[in-house]
KOLMARDO-323128 format. One line per 3 residues: number of its first residue (from 1); their letters; for each residue x, y, z of N, C-alpha, C. Coordinates in steps of 0.02 Angstrom, whole numbers. Layout:
N
NUM = A = X/Y/Z/X/Y/Z/X/Y/Z  ... .
end
This chain:
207
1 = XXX = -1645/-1235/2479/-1600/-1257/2532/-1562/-1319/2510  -1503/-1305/2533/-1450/-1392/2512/-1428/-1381/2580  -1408/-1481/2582/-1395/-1529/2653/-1305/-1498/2651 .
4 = XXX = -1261/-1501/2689/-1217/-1498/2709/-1201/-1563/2769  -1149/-1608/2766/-1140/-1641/2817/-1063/-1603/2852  -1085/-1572/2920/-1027/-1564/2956/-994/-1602/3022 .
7 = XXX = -945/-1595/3042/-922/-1634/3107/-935/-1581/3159  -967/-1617/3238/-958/-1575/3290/-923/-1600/3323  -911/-1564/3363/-849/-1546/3425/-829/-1626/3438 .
10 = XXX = -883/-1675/3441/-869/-1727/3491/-852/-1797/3412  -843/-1772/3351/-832/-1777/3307/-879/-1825/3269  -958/-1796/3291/-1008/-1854/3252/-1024/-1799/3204 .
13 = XXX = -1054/-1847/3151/-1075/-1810/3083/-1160/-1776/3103  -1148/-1721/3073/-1208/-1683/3070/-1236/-1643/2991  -1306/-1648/2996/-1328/-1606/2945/-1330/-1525/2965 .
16 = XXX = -1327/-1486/2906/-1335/-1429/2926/-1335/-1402/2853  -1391/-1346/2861/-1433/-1339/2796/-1410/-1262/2767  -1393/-1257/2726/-1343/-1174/2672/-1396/-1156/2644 .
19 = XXX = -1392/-1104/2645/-1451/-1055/2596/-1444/-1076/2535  -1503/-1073/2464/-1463/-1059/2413/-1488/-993/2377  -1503/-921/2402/-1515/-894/2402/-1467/-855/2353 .
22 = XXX = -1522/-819/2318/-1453/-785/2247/-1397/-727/2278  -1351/-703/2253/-1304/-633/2289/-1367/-586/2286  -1327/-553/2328/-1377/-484/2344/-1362/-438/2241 .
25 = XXX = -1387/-395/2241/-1389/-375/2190/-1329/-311/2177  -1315/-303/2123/-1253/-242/2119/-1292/-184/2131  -1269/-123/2173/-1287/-79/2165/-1281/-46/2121 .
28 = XXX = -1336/34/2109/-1308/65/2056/-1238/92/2017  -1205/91/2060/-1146/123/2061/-1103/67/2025  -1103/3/2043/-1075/-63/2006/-1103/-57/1953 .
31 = XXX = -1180/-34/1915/-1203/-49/1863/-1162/-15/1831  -1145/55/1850/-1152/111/1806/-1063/92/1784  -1023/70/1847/-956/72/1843/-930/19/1755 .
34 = XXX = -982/-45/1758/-984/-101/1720/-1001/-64/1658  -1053/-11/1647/-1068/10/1573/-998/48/1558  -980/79/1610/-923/122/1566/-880/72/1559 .
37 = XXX = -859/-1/1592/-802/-43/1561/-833/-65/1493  -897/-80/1475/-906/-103/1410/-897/-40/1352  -923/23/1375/-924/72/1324/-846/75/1308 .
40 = XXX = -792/100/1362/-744/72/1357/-681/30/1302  -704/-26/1309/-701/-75/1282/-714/-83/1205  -778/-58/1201/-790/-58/1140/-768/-20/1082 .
43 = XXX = -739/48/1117/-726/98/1097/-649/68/1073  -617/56/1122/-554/30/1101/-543/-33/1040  -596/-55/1038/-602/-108/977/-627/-71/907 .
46 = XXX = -646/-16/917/-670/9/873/-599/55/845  -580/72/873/-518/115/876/-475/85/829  -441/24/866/-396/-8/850/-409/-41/759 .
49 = XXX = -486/-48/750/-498/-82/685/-484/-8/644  -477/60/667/-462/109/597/-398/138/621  -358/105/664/-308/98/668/-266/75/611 .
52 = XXX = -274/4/598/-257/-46/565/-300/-78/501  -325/-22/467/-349/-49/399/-318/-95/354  -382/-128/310/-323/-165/278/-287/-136/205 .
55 = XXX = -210/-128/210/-174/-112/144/-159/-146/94  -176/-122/36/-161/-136/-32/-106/-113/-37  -48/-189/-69/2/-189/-96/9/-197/-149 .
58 = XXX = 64/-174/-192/92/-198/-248/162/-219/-261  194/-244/-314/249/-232/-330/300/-261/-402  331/-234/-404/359/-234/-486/435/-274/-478 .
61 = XXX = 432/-317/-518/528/-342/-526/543/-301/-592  592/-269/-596/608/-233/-632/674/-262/-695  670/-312/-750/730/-304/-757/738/-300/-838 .
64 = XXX = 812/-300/-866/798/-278/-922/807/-326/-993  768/-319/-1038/766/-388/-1068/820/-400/-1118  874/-355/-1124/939/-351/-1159/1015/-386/-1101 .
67 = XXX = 981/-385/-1055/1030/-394/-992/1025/-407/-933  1066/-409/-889/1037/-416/-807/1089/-340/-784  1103/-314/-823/1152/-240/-784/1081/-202/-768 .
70 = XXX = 1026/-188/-791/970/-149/-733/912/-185/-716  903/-188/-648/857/-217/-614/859/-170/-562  803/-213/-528/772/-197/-429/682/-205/-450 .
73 = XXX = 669/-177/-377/612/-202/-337/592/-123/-342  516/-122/-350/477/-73/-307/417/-92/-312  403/-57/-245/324/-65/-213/295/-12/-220 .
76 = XXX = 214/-20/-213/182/11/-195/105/16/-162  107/60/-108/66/41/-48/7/82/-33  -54/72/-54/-90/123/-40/-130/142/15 .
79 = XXX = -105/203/52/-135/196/105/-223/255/99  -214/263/192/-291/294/200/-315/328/174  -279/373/138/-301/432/131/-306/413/34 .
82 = XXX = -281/364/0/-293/351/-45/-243/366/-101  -190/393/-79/-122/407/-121/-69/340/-104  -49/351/-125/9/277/-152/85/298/-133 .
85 = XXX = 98/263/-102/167/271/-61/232/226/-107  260/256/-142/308/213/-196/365/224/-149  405/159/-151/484/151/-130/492/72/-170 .
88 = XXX = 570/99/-172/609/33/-215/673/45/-205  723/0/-257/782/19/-274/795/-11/-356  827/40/-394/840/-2/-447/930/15/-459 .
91 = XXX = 959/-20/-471/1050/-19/-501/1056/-37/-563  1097/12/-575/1116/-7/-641/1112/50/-696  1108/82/-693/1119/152/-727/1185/215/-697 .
94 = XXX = 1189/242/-752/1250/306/-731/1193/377/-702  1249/389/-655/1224/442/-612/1186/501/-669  1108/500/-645/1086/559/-688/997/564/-686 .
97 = XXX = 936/577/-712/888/568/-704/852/526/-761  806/478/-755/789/449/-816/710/426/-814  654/451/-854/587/434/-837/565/368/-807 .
100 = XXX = 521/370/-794/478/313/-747/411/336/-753  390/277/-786/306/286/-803/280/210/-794  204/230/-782/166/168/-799/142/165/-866 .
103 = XXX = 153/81/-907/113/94/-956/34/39/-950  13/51/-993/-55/11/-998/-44/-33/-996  17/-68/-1030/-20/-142/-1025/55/-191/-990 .
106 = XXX = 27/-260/-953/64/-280/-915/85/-338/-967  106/-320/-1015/138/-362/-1072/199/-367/-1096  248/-402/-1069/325/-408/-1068/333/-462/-1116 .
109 = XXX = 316/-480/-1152/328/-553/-1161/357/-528/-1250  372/-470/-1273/406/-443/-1316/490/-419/-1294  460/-401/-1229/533/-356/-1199/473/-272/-1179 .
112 = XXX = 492/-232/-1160/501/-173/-1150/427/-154/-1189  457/-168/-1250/398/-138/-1318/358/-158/-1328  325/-211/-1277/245/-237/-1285/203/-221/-1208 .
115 = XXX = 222/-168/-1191/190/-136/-1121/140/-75/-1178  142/-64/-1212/101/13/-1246/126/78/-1227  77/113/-1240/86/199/-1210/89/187/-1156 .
118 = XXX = 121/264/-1124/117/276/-1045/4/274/-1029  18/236/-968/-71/240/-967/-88/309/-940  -145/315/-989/-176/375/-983/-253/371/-989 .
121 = XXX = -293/364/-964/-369/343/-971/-400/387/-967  -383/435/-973/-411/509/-966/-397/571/-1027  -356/512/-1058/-348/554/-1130/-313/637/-1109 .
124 = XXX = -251/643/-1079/-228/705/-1050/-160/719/-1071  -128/763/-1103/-69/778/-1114/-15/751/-1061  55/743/-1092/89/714/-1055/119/777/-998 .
127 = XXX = 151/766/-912/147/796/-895/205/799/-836  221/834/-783/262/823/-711/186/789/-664  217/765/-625/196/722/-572/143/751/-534 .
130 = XXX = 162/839/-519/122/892/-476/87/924/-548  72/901/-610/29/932/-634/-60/901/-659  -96/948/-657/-164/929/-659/-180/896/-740 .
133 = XXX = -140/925/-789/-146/905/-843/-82/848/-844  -78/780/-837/-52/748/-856/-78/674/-849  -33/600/-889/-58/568/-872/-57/513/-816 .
136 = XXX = -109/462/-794/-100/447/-736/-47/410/-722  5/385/-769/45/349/-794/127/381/-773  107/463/-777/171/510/-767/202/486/-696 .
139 = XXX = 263/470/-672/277/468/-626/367/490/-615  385/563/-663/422/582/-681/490/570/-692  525/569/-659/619/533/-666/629/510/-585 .
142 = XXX = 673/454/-599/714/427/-543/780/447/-542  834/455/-507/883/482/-510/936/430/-485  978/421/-523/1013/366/-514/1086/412/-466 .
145 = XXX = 1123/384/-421/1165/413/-393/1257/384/-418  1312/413/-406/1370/391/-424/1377/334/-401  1357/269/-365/1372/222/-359/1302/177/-408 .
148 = XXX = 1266/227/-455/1239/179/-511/1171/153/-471  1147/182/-435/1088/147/-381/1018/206/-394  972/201/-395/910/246/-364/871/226/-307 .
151 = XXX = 848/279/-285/826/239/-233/749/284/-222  679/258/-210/640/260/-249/604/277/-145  585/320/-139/532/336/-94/479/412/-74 .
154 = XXX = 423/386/-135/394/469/-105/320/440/-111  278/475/-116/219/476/-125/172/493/-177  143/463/-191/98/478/-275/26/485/-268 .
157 = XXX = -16/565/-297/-95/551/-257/-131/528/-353  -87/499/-372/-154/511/-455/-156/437/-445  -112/397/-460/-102/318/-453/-146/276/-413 .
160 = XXX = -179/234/-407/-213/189/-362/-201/116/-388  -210/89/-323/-216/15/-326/-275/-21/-333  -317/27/-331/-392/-37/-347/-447/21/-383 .
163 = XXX = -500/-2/-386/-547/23/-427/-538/38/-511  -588/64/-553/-575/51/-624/-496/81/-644  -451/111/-604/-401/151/-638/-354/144/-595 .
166 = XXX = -364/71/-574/-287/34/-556/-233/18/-581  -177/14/-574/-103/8/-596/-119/-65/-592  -133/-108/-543/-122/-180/-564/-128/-202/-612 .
169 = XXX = -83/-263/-615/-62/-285/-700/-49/-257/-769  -37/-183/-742/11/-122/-799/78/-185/-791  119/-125/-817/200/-117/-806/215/-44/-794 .
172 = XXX = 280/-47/-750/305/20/-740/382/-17/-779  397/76/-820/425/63/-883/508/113/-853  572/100/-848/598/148/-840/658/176/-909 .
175 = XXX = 653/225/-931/689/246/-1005/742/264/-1012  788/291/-1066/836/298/-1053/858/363/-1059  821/397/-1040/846/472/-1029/805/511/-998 .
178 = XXX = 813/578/-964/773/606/-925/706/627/-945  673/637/-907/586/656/-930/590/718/-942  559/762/-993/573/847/-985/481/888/-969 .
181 = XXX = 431/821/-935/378/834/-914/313/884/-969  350/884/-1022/303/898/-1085/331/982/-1078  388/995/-1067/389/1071/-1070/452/1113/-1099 .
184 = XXX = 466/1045/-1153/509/1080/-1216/475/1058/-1294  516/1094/-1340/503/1090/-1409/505/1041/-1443  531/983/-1437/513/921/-1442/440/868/-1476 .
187 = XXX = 431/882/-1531/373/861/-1544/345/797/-1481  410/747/-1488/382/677/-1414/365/729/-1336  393/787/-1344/390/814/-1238/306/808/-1222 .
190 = XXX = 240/810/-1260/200/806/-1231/152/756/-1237  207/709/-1277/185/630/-1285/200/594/-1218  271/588/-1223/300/552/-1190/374/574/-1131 .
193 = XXX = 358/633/-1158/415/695/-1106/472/660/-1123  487/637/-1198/545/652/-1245/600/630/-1195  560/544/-1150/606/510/-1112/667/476/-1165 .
196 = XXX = 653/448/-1222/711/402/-1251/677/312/-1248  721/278/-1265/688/204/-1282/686/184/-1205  660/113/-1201/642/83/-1145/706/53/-1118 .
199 = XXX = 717/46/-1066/787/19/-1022/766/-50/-995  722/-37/-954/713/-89/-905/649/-87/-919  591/-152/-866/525/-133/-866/496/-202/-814 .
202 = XXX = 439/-202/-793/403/-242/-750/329/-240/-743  305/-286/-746/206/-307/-714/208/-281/-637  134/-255/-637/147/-242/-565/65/-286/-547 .
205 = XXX = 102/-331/-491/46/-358/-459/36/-368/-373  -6/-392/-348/-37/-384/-303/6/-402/-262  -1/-384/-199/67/-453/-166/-9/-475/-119 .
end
């Protein structure tokens, strides 16, 4: 029990004594209503975290060590399912198709010709993009358009951004002539799909 002082009618002070008695209790129906707001709740937090995983980025400055006529940017993003989402832009070439590979090593500091082979860690003939025999490195031709531009957005499932057979700190290499995916007479087509010398090139790192 707690004191209360109130006024009566004739306006003298009076005591007068308040329960302090706890609330009555929730019924079942409040209990049950409260578990489904937490199940609820939780569910939606749970949701929202594989909603919003966290993504691995990358990305490459592309330019060329004879010049500044080819450059650009590309990324790449790996999402849920574990394939790699490439977009960019590069300018500076005449309208036509011209390889794009990763090579092993993220070593520019020659120009072009100190990146190595296209990477291949699997020791696999050279190959197209949709083939099982090729290497992980293949990432076939970009296509440059009449205003001299490519423009770089598809999806890649061999490529990754993390674990032992990551692209980080490669280079992606782009050449000067089209890729023929290892499927002409060409002694280089199942080396190097008998792309031509190096054009442009870039490290690819984390963002």
């Amino acid at each position: 029990m707690r004191c209360l002082l109130v006024i009566d009618r004739n306006g003298d002070l009076q005591e007068d004594n308040i329960s302090n008695a706890s609330p009555p209790p929730l019924s079942p129906l409040s209990n049950f209503k409260m578990l489904l707001m937490l199940i609820f709740t939780s569910a939606a937090i749970v949701s929202a975290h594989h909603e919003h995983p966290q993504q691995y980025k990358a990305i490459a400055k592309l330019t060329q060590p004879s010049g500044n006529d080819v450059h650009g940017n590309v990324t790449f993003t790996q999402l849920d399912d574990g394939k790699v989402h490439v977009q960019g832009v590069i300018v500076g070439l005449a309208p036509g198709h011209y390889g794009f590979h990763v090579h092993e090593k993220g070593d520019i500091s020659g120009g072009c010709g100190t990146t190595g082979s296209h990477y291949n860690p699997h020791h696999k003939e050279h190959g197209h993009p949709n083939d099982e025999n090729r290497h992980v490195g293949d990432l076939g031709n970009v296509v440059f358009d009449e205003n001299r531009v490519s423009v770089l957005d598809y999806v890649e499932s061999v490529i990754c951004l993390t674990g032992e057979y990551s692209i980080v700190g490669r280079a992606v290499v782009l050449h000067e002539k089209a890729d023929d995916f290892g499927r002409s007479d060409h002694p280089d087509s199942r080396k190097t799909g008998n792309a031509g010398g190096r054009v442009a090139c870039g490290v690819i790192g984390i963002v």
